[in-house]
N, C-alpha and C positions, 0 to 999 in steps of 0.2 A: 802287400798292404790290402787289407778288408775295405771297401765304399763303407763313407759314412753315411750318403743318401742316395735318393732317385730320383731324376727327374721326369714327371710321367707328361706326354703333350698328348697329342689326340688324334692322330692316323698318319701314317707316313706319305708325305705328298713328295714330287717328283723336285720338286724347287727347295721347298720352303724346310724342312726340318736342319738343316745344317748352319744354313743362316741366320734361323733365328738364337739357335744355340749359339754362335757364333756373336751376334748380338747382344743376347743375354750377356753371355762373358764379356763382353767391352763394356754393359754397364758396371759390370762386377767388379770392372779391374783384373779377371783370372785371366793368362794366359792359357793357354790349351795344356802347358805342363802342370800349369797347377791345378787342374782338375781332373786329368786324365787318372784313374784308380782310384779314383774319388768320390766317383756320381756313377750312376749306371744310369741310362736311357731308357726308356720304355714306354710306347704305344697305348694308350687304352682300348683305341679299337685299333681290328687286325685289317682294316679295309677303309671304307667310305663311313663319317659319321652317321650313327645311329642309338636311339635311345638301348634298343636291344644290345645291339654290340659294345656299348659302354658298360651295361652292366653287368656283361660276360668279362670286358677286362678288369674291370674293376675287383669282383672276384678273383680273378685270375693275381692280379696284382695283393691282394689280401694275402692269398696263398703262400705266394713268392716271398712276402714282406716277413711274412710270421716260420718262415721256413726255416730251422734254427743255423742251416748250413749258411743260409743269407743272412742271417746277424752280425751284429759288430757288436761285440762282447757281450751277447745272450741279450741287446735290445733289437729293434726289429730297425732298418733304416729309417732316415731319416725322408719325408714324404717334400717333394715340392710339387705342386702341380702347376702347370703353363696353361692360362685360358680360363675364358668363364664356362664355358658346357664342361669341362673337366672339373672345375671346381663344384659344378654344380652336381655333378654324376657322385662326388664325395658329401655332398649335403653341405656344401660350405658355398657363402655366399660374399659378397662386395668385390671390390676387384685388389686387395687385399685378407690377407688374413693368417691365420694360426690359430692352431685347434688340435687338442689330445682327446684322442679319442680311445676309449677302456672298449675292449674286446673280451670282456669275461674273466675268464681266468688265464689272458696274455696278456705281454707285460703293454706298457700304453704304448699307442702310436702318434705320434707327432707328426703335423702334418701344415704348413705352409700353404698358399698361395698366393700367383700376381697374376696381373696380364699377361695373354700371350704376346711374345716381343718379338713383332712383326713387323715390317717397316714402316706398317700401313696405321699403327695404333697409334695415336695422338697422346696417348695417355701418357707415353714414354717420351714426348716433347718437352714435358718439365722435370727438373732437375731431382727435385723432391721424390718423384718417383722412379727415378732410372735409380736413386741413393735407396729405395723403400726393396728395388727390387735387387741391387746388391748385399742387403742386409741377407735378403733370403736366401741368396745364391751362397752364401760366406756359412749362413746359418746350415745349409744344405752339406757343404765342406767338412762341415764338422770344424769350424774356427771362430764359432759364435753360440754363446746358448740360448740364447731366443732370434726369432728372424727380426 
């Protein structure tokens, strides 16, 4: 089975990248089988956040995206991004959102984002939003055509 998307967050920390995913998917309703070969994981930076190292992954990430071996039927995956500095490193703003973005003569990229779902975000205290943030997660699946 091909991933429909990616979830990209923002530098591997010793606690926190498992949990949150792990979080995420409880707002989403996925259990760990229903997303595993489904999403791929990836880091924007390779280290400690930095405007520099964000937009070496960021590229890096472009690369990956537009790679035709990483497509799912000749489109490029499906984009979620976790957090506002990653959202922001994408040119995309509010603590929601969705945006196609044309890369020339490649096909569009589709691209998502929410908070990052932390224990500590308050954002995800209302219901309205852990549902805004399952949309994208379902949308990321490939089981929804907008987030």
């Amino acid at each position: 089975m091909k991933p429909y998307g990616v979830l990209i967050g923002e530098s591997p920390g010793p606690n926190t990248a498992n949990s949150a995913v792990d979080r995420l998917m409880k707002y989403a309703e996925v259990e760990p089988a229903g997303w595993a070969g489904k999403l791929i994981r990836m880091n924007l930076c390779d280290g400690p956040w930095s405007a520099r190292r964000a937009t070496a992954g960021r590229a890096r990430a472009i690369e990956y995206l537009f790679n035709k071996a990483n497509c799912n039927d000749g489109r490029p995956l499906r984009v979620l991004l976790l957090g506002k500095r990653i959202a922001r490193a994408w040119a995309c703003h509010g603590p929601f959102g969705y945006v196609t973005h044309h890369y020339g003569g490649q096909p569009n990229l589709h691209i998502a984002w929410i908070p990052y779902p932390s224990g500590r975000n308050p954002i995800y205290n209302e219901r309205k939003n852990q549902l805004r943030a399952k949309r994208a997660v379902l949308w990321a699946l490939g089981e929804r055509a907008k987030p």
